[in-house]
Structures are given as C-alpha cells and as structure tokens.
VEXDREN-2710 file (C-alpha; in Angstrom, 1 decimal):
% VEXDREN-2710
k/r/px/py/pz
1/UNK/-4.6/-16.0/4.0
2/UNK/-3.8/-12.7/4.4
3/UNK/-6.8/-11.1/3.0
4/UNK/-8.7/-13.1/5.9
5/UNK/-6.7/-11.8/8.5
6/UNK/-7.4/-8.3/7.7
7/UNK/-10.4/-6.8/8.5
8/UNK/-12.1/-4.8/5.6
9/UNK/-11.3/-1.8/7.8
10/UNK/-8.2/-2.7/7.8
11/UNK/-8.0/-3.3/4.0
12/UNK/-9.5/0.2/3.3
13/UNK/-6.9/1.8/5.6
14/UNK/-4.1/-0.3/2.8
15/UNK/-5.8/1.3/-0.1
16/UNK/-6.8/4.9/1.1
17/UNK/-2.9/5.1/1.8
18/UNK/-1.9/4.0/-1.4
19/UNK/-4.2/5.6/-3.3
20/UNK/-2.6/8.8/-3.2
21/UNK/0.8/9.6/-5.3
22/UNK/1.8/12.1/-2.3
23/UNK/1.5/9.3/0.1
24/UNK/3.3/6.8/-1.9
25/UNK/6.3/9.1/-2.6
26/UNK/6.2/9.7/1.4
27/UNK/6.3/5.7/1.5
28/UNK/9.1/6.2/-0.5
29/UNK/11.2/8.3/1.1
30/UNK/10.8/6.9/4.3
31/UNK/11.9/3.2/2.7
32/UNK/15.1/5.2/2.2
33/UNK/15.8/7.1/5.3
34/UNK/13.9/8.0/8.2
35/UNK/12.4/11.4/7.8
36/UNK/10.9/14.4/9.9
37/UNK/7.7/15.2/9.4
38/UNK/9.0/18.9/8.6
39/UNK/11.8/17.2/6.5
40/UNK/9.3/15.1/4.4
41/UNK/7.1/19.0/3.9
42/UNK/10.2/20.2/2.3
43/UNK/9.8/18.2/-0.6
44/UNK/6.5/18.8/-1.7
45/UNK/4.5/21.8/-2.7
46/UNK/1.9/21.9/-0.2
47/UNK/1.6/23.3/3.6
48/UNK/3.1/21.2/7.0
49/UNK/-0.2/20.4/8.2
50/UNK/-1.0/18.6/5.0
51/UNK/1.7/16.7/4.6
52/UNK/0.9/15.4/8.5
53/UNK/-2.2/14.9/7.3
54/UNK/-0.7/12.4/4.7
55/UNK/1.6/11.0/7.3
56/UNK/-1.5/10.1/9.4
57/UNK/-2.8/8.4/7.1
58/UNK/-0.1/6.0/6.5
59/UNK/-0.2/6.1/10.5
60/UNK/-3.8/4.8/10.5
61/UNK/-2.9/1.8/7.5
62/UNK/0.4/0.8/9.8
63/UNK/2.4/1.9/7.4
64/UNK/4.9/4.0/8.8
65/UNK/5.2/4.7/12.4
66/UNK/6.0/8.3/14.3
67/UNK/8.9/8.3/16.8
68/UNK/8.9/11.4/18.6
69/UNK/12.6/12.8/18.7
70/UNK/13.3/16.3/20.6
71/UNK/10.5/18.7/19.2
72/UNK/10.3/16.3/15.7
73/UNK/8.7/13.2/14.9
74/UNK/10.8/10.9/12.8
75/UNK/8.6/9.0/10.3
76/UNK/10.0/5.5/10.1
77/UNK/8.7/2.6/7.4
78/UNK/6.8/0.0/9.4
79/UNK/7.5/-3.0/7.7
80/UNK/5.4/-5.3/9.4
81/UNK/2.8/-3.7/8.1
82/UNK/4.0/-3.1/4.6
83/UNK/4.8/-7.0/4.5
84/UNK/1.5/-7.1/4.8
85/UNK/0.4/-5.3/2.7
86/UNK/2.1/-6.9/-0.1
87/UNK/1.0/-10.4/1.4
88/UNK/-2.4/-8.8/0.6
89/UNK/-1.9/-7.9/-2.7
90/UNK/0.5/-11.2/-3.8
91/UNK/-2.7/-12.7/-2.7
92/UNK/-5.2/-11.0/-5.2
93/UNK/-2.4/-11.6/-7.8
94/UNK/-3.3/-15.3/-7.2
95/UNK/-6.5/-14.6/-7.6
96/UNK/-6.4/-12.7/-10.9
97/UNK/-4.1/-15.5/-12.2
98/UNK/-6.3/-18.5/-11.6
99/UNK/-9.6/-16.4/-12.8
100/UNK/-7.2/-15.7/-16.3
101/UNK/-6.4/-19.5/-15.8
102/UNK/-9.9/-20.1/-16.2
103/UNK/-10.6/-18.1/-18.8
104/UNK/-7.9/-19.6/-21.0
105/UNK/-9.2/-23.1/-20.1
106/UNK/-12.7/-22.1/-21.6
107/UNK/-11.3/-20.6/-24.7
108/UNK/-8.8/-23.6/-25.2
109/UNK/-12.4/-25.4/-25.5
110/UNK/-14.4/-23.7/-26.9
111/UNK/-11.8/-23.5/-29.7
112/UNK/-11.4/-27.1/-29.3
113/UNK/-15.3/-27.4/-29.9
114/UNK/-15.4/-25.2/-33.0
115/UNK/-15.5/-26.4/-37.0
116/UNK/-12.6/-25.3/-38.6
END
C-alpha cells in the first residue's frame, strides 16, 4: 500500500504541492513540455523568485525535478513521483468507496428493518 510506504512527511509534501492552483498549473505545464524556471514566470502574474518558490515546492514533494541547462534550470515532470502520488490517492478512493459501501449496507437494513 502506497499510503504505507510514504511517510506522513512525505504525504504532507504531496498535498502542500497540490494544494495550490499556481502549483498545479506549473504541474501542468511541465506534463506538456519541459520548461525554464524563467519560462514557467512568464505565465503568471507574480515575480521569478516566487514562482521558484512554487517550483521548490514541487521539488521537495518529488514532483518535478530541476535539470540545470547553461544558466537555466529546465523543470521536468517526475513521474515516478507523480505515479505515486496518484497510487496514493487511488488508494483513499478505495477507502471512501468501501466506507460508502458500508453505509449503504446499513441503510439497505435498516430499511429492511422498518414497518412499511
């Protein structure tokens, strides 16, 4: 299980990054085509070092990876780690299935057990 291989550091890393809609559309981007740090600033309304910032981030939850290229730094989609990441979450899908599994079992009887 996923979820046990993680550590909960590592699971906070996974949701800090993807808690942020600058750092998904970043995620984004980079799923399309490798970026430059100075590239990815272009597109959003906020200074360089912030958008690093976000970068780092990703960095830190094995997201992406940096690839230093001449006086850039590429920003490439590590998809080891986003794999997973989406093993973690398919895994609290399963989760939230079986506990609305349950529930329907125990409404199923107690409708079963009611005078109609």
């Amino acid at each position: 299980m996923v979820v046990d291989e993680l550590s909960d550091a590592e699971v906070d890393r996974l949701f800090q990054a993807f808690a942020d809609a600058t750092r998904r559309d970043i995620l984004a981007r980079a799923l399309v085509s490798d970026y430059s740090v100075s590239g990815l600033a272009a597109h959003y309304a906020m200074s360089f070092a912030a958008v690093q910032k976000h970068v780092a981030v990703l960095e830190r939850a094995s997201l992406v990876t940096k690839e230093k290229r001449g006086r850039e730094q590429i920003v490439r989609v590590h998809l080891d780690g986003l794999r997973r990441a989406q093993r973690l979450l398919e895994e609290y899908e399963v989760i939230w299935r079986q506990r609305v599994d349950r529930i329907s079992d125990i409404l199923a009887e107690e409708e079963g057990k009611s005078p109609s």
